[in-house]
C-alpha positions as CSV (number, residue, x, y, z in Angstrom):
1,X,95.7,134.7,134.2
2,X,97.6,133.2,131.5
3,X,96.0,131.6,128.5
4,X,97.0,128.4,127.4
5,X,97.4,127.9,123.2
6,X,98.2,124.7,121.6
7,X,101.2,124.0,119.0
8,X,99.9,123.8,115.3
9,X,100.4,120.2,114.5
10,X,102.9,120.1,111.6
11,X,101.8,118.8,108.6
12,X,104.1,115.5,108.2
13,X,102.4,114.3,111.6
14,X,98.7,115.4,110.2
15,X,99.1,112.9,107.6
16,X,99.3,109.8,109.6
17,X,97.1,111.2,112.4
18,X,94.1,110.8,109.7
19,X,93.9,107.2,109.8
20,X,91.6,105.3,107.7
21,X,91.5,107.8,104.8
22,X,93.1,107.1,101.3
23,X,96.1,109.0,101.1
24,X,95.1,110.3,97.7
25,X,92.6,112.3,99.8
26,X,95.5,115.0,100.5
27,X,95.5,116.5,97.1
28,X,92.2,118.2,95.5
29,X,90.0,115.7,93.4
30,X,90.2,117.0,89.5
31,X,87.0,115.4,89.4
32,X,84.2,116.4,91.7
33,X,86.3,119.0,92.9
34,X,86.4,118.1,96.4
35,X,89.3,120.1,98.3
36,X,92.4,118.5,100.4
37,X,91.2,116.3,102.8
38,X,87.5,116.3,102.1
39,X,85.8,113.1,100.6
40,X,85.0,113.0,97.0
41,X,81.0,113.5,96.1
42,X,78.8,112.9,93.4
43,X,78.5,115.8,91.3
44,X,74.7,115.6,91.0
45,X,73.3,114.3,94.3
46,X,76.2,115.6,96.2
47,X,76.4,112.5,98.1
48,X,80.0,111.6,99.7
49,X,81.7,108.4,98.6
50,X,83.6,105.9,100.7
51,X,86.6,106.1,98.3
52,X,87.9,108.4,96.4
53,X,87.8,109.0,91.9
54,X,90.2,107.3,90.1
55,X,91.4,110.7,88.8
56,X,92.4,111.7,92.3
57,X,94.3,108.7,92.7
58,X,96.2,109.4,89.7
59,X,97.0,112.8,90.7
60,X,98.3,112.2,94.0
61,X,100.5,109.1,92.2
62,X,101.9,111.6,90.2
63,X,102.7,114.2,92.5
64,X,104.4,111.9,95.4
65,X,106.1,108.9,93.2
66,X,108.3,108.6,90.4
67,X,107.3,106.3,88.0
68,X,109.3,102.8,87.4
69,X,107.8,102.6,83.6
70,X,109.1,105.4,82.2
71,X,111.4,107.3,84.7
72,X,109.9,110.6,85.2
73,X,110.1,112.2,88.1
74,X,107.0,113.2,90.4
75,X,104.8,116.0,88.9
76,X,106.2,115.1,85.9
77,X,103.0,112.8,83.6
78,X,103.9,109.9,82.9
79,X,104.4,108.9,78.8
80,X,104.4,105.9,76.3
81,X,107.0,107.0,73.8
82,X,106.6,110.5,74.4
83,X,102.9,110.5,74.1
84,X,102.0,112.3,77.6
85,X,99.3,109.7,79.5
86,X,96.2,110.8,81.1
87,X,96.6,108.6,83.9
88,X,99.8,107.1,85.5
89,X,101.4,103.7,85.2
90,X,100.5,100.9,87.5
91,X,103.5,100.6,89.2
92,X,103.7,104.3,89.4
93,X,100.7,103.5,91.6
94,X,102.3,100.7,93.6
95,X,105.6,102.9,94.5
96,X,103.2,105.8,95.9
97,X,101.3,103.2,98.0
98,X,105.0,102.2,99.2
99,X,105.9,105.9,100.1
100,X,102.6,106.1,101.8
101,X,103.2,102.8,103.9
């Protein structure tokens, strides 16, 4: 009797298979420390939240756009006048959403 095994789905197609999720949620949250994939919590009540921490969003900017502002490349921080940013620029923001559409 033979046994029948699935393909692993690659990981390109995994992406868009998870509809209705913010595609910030396939990096790690910096924040609550949620892992890639899982929905950010609240630290102290460890309650799940519908959308996910600004600070993840920035992260996942950085990592899949480069930034119109100030020309850096992804995983590169964006800067004002060489001053390294905590968060990214807002149209840094705008070109990942445009990647992601």
């Amino acid at each position: 009797m033979t046994r029948r095994t699935s393909a692993p789905m690659p990981d390109t197609l995994r992406h868009f298979m998870r509809a209705g999720q913010h595609p910030a949620r396939s990096v790690p949250c910096p924040h609550c420390g949620a892992a890639a994939h899982k929905p950010c919590r609240v630290r102290a009540t460890d309650r799940t939240l519908p959308d996910v921490h600004p600070a993840r969003r920035s992260d996942w900017a950085r990592t899949v756009a480069c930034c119109p502002h100030c020309q850096v490349e992804p995983t590169i921080a964006c800067h004002d006048n060489g001053r390294p940013r905590l968060t990214v620029h807002t149209r840094r923001y705008q070109e990942a959403e445009d990647t992601a559409a």
